[in-house]
Every structure is written in C-alpha cells, then in structure tokens.
C-alpha positions in Angstrom: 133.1 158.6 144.4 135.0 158.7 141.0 136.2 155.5 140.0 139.7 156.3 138.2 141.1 152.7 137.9 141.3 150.8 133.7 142.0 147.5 135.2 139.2 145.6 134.3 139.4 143.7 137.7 138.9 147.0 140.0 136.1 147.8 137.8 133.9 145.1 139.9 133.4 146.0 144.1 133.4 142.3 145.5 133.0 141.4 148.7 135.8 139.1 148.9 138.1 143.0 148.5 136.1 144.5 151.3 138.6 145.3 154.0 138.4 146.9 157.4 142.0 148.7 157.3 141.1 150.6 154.0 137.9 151.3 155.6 140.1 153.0 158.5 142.4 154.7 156.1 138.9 156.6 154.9 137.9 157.4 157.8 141.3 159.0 159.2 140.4 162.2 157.3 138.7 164.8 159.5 135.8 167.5 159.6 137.6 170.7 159.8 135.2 173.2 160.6 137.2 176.2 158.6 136.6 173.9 155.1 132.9 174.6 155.6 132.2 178.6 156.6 128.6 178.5 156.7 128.6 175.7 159.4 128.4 177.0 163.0 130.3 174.0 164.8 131.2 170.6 164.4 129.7 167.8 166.6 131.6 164.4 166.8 132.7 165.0 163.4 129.1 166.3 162.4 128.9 169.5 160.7 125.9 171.7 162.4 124.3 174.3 160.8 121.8 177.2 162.7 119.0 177.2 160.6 118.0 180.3 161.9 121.1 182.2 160.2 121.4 179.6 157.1 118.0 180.2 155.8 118.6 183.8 155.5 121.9 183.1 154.0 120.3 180.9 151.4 117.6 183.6 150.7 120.1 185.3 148.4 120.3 183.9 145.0 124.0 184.4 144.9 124.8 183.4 148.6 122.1 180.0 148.0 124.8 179.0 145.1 127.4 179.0 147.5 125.6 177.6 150.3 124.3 174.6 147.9 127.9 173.9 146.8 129.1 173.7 150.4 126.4 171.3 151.4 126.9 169.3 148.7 130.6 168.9 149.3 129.9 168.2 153.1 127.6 165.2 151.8 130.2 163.9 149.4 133.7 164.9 150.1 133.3 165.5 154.1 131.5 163.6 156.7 128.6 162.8 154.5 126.0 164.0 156.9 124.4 167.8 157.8 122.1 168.7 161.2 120.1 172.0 160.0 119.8 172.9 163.7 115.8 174.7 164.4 115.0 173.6 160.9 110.7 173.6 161.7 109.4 175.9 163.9 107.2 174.6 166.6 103.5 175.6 165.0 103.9 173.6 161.7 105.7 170.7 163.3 103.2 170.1 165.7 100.8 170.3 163.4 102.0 167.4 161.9 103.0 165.8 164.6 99.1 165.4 165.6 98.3 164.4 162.2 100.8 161.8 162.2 99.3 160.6 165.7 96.0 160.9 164.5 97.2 158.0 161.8 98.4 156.1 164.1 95.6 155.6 166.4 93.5 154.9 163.4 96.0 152.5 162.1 96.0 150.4 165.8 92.2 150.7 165.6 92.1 149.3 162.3 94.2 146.4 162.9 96.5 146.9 160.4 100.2 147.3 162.0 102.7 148.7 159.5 105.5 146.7 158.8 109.0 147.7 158.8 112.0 146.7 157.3 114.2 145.9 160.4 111.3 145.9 163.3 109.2 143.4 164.0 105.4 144.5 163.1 103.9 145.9 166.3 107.6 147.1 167.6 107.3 150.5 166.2 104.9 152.5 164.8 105.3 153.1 161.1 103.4 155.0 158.2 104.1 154.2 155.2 103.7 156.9 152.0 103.7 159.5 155.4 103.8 162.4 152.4 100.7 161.1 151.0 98.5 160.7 153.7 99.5 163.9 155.5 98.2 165.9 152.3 95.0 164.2 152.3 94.7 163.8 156.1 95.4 167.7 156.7 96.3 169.5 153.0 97.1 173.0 155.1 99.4 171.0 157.7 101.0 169.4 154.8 101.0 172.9 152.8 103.0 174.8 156.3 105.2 171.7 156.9 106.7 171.5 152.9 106.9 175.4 152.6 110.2 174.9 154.9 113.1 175.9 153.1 115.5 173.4 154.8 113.8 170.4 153.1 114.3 171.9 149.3 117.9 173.4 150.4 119.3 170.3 151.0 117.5 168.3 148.4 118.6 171.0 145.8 122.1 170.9 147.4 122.3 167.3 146.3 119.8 166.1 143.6 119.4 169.9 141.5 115.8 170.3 141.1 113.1 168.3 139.5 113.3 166.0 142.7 110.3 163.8 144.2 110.0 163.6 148.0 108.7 160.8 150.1 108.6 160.4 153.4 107.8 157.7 156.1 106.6 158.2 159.6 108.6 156.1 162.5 107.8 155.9 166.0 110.4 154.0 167.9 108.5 153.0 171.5 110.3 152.8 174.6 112.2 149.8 174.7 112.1 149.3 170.8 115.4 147.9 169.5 117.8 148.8 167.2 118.5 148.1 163.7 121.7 146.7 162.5 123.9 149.2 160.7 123.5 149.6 156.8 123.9 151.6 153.6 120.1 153.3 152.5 118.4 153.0 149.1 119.1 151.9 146.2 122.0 149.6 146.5 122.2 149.5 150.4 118.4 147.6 149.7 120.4 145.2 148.2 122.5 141.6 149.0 126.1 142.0 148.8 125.9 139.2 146.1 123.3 141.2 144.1 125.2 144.1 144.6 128.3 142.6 143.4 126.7 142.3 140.2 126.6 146.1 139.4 130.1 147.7 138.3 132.0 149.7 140.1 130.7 153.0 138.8 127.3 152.0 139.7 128.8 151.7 143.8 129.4 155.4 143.2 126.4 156.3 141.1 123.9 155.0 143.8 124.9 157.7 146.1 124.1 160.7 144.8 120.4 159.1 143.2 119.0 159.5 146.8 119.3 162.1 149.9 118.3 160.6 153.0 116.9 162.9 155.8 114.9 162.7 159.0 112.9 165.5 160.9 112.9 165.2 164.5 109.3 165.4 165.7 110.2 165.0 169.8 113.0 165.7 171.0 115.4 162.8 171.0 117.8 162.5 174.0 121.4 159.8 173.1 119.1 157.3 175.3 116.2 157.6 173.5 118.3 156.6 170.3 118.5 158.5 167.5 120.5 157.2 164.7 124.0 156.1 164.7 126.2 157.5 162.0 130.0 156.7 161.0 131.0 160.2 159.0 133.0 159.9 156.7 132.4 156.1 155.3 130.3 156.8 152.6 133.8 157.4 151.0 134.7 153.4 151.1 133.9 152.8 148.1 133.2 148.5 148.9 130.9 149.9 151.5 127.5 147.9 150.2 129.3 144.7 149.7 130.7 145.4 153.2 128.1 146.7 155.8 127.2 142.9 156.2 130.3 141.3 157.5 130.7 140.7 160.9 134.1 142.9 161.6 132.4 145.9 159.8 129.2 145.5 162.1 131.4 145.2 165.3 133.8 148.3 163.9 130.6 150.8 163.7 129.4 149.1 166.9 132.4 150.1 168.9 132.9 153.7 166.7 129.9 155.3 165.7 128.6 158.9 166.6 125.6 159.5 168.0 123.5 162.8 168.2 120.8 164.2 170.0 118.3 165.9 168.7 115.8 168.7 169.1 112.1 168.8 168.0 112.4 170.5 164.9 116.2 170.1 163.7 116.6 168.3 160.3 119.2 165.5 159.1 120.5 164.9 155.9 122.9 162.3 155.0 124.3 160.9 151.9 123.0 157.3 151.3 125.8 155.2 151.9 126.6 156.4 155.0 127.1 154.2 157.6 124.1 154.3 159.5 121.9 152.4 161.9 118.5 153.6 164.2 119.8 153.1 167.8 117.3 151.6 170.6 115.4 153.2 172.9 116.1 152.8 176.6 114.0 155.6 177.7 110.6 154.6 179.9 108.6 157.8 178.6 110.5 159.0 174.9 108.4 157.8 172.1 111.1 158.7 169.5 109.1 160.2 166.4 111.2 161.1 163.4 109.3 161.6 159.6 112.0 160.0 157.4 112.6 161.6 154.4 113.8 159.8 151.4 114.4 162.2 148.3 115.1 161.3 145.0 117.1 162.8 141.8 114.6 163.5 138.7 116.7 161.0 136.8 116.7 157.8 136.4 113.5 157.0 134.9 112.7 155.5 131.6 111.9 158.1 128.6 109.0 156.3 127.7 105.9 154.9 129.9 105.3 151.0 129.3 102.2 148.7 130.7 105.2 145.9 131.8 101.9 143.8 132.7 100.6 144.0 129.1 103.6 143.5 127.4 103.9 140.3 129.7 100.6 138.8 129.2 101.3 139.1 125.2 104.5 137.6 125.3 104.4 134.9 128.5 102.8 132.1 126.1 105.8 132.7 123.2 108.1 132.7 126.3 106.6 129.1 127.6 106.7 127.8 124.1 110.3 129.0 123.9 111.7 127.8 127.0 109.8 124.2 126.7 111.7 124.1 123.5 115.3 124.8 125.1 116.2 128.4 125.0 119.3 128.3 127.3 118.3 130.0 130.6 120.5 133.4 130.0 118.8 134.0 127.0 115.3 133.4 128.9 116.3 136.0 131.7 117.3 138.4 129.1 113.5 138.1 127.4 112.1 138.7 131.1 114.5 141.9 131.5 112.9 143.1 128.9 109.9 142.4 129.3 109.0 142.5 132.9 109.5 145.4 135.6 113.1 144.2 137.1 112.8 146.6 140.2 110.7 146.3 143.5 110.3 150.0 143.4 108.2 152.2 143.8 105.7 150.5 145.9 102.9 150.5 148.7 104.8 149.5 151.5 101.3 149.2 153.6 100.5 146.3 151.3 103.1 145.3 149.1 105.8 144.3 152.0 109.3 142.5 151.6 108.8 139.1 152.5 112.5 138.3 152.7 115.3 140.6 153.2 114.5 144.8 152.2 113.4 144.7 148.9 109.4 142.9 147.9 109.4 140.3 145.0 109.6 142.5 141.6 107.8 141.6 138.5 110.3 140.0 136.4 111.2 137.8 139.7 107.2 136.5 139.6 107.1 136.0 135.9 110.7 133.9 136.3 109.3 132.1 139.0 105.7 131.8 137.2 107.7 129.5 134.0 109.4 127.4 135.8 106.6 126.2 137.8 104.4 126.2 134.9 101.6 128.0 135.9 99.2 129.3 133.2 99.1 132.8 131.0 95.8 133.3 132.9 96.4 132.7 136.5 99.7 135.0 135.9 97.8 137.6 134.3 95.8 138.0 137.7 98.7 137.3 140.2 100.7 140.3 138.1 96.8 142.5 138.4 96.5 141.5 142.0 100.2 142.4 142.9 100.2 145.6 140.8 96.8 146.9 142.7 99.1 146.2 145.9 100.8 148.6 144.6 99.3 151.3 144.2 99.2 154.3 146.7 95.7 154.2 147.9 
C-alpha cells in the first residue's frame, strides 16, 4: 500500500496503466502458513483461524497485541482475507437469524422489496441498516449477537478503536445470480474515471478506511455460493481503475477461490480485495449472510455543518454568479464547498442508486439544479425531501 514513487506521473493510478501481467506478478506471492502462527491452516490461499482457541488467545492483553498485529498483516501484506472459523455460537446466531426472517416477512408483506446494488429487486432478500433494525426489533438479540469478540478483534485489528459498525442482511435465493467481481467501499463504489481522479495515495488510503466482513447465518455449501475471493490482489495497487475491464473480469473468473462456510464462521477481508458473491445453484440453500461493513473513526469533518442551510443561503449568489459568467471550475469549486460532495451515509431502503453504486449526492443535485434553472425554493424542498430519505427511520 505505500506509494514510494516522486515522479509526478506514477503519482496518478489510470486506467490506461492497469495491466493483467503486474496483476500476476502480485499475485505470485504465497500464504505461508509459518508467517502467521496463530492461524490453524490455510485454505486455497485463505488463512483460517479456530475461533475457539483464538478468542482465548486474544483474551490476554499482551497475547491480543500480538494477535491484532498478525491479523492486520494478513489483511494487508498477505492474502488480504481471514475465516474466524465457529466465530457465533449457535444460540445467539439463531437468534438473529429469526429476527432477521422476521424482517423479511414483514418487508414482502409490506410491499417494499429492498434494493440491491448488483440484484435486481425481488432477486434476493436484502435489509438495509440490518444493525439498526435488529436493536430495535430484538435489543437482547442484538445485545448477545455484538458481545462476540470476533467482530471487535478484527475490527480493532484493522481500524484501532473508535470504529462504527454497520451491517446489511442478504439472502441470496436458490437460483439467484451472481455479481460481477469488484473492489468494496469507498473507492470500489466508484467509476474507474472518477476514481482516476483521486491520487495515488488515495488508491492506498481507501483500504484501510473500511473492513469488510460477513457472518454466515446457514451454512453455505461451494454450490450454494458464497463469495468469490482472489487473495492477495488487494496488493495491485491500479486494482479500482481495473476490476472493470474485461481481461481482469475473465482472469478472476477463471482463478478465484471459493469457500464454504459454516453457520457461524466469520469473514473479514480488506476492501480491495478482489471479490464477487457467487450464485446459487442449490434447490433448497437460502444463502443468509449479515454483511458487515466497518469503518475507521477518521475521516470525518472536525466540525458539524447544515450543508442544506448553507446552500439555501448561498444558491441565489451562486445563480447570480454563474448567469454573470463565473467559468465553470470556479462554479464547482463554490458547490464543493458548499454542498455535501459524498452519497454517504445514507438510507439505502429509500435513498437507492439510480445509476451505477453510489445515489446522487448533494452537491451533484445543486449542480444539476443551476444549470437547469430551477428556483432557490423548489431546491430548498428537493434538498429537504432528499435529506428526510435519508435518514435512518
């Protein structure tokens, strides 16, 4: 992930550079299971861990420092993806498990049908803000299902403390299709172009912002498809300008690793990993998984600031401005800021993507909103409307 390079050109990851064979150079390196003592095997390049002896391992204060280190090296410098093998016992998880069903019958019976950001809506079963709903739905289920260790072991391994957890229910049917392999949150949410428009350092920053995770909730036999992984190519470092071209597609078609899971083990993989949901062929397996999406405590702005209020006082200067000739760089760089430039966080019940993985963000509406001319007022409500959408509940 360190970007040691002073030309100015190698500062920029464009897609035009992305190239298969230094994608196969990365991925020549190995998981040697003696480089990582805590693990108890290694699974198609995978490192496995026994929950069972880990969590008393990480009990320790001392021993948990040296645990944390080597997770966090696994997710960085090795494959870039940990199973916590037995990682929820079977009283909690099924606990949560009929929660989570519960929300999904009253979902269907609402008719409302979650939408997803690679199925079709209806093709899976998805809850959105899962974390939420669970702790309002059944607070002592939610209380037994977070008091796991594993969740806060690996988080802590990767983001330090201070992190925020989220989590979204997915059901994958029988017969449900697959998704098309990609790089997670933040930049994998991203166009290649748009992601070609953050330096270098950002490629490498993006990674360690996030842990992804998933708990398996069934068990998930190879034909029921659990997720396809590439270990090791979250250490390309063009991978988000990359995922999208056709020879890298067919590459992690024809290479990827695929696991099967027990109810109850736990995976964790570093964001830009090389990753894609895989279908389900079974007849009878619907293939539950709560994804977890954790993320670092940084990244957020020192001070709070009502973006909608400071837009609504400046929108009519802005018109006045732009009707006058302020050149169009100098108009985006009043909306930047002035206006929330980020989709995120959302209410993914409500506030969906309407094109591509990411919804329209706030400084894209007020953009749109001049150039169309519509009036301070009307915007004033679309930005109130779209910002209620928002909200959790």
């Amino acid at each position: 992930m360190t970007i040691t390079s002073t030309s100015s050109q190698l500062r920029w990851i464009r897609p035009e550079d992305a190239r298969l064979s230094d994608l196969l150079e990365v991925l020549r390196e190995q998981t040697d299971l003696a480089d990582y003592p805590h693990a108890s095997r290694v699974e198609q390049q995978v490192l496995v861990y026994d929950w069972a002896t880990l969590r008393h391992t990480a009990a320790d204060e001392v021993t948990r420092r040296d645990v944390l280190a080597e997770l966090a090296r696994a997710l960085s410098d090795g494959p870039g993806i940990i199973v916590l093998a037995g990682a929820f016992d079977a009283e909690p998880l099924g606990r949560a498990t009929a929660a989570f069903e519960r929300m999904i019958v009253e979902q269907r019976e609402s008719g409302t049908t979650a939408g997803d950001h690679f199925a079709k809506p209806g093709a899976n079963d998805r809850i959105w803000n899962a974390l939420e709903k669970l702790a309002v739905a059944d607070p002592v289920a939610f209380v037994d299902y977070y008091a796991n260790d594993a969740v806060a072991l690996a988080a802590q391994a990767w983001l330090g403390p201070g992190y925020q957890v989220t989590s979204q229910l997915n059901v994958v049917n029988p017969g449900g299709a697959g998704q098309t392999v990609h790089r997670d949150y933040h930049l994998g949410f991203q166009s290649a172009g748009t992601c070609a428009r953050y330096p270098a350092h950002v490629h490498a920053l993006s990674q360690v912002l996030t842990l992804q995770g998933a708990v398996a909730h069934v068990d998930m036999p190879v034909e029921s498809g659990p997720t396809l992984y590439l270990p090791h190519s979250q250490k390309y470092a063009h991978g988000y300008v990359a995922y999208q071209q056709p020879e890298f597609q067919s590459y992690f078609l024809a290479h990827h690793v695929q696991l099967p899971l027990s109810a109850g083990d736990a995976v964790f993989f570093n964001p830009a990993l090389f990753h894609a949901a895989g279908t389900n062929h079974t007849t009878d397996v619907r293939r539950m998984a709560n994804l977890l999406q954790v993320s670092s405590a940084f990244g957020r702005a020192m001070e709070t600031v009502d973006r909608a209020r400071v837009v609504a006082a400046t929108y009519p200067a802005l018109v006045s401005a732009h009707a006058a000739g302020m050149p169009a760089r100098a108009v985006a760089n009043v909306i930047a800021a002035t206006a929330e430039g980020y989709a995120f966080p959302t209410n993914l019940d409500r506030d969906q993507p309407l094109d591509g993985l990411s919804p329209q963000t706030q400084a894209e509406r007020v953009a749109a909103a001049l150039e169309s001319g519509m009036p301070p007022g009307e915007l004033a409500q679309l930005l109130a409307a779209r910002e209620a959408d928002r909200s959790s509940h």
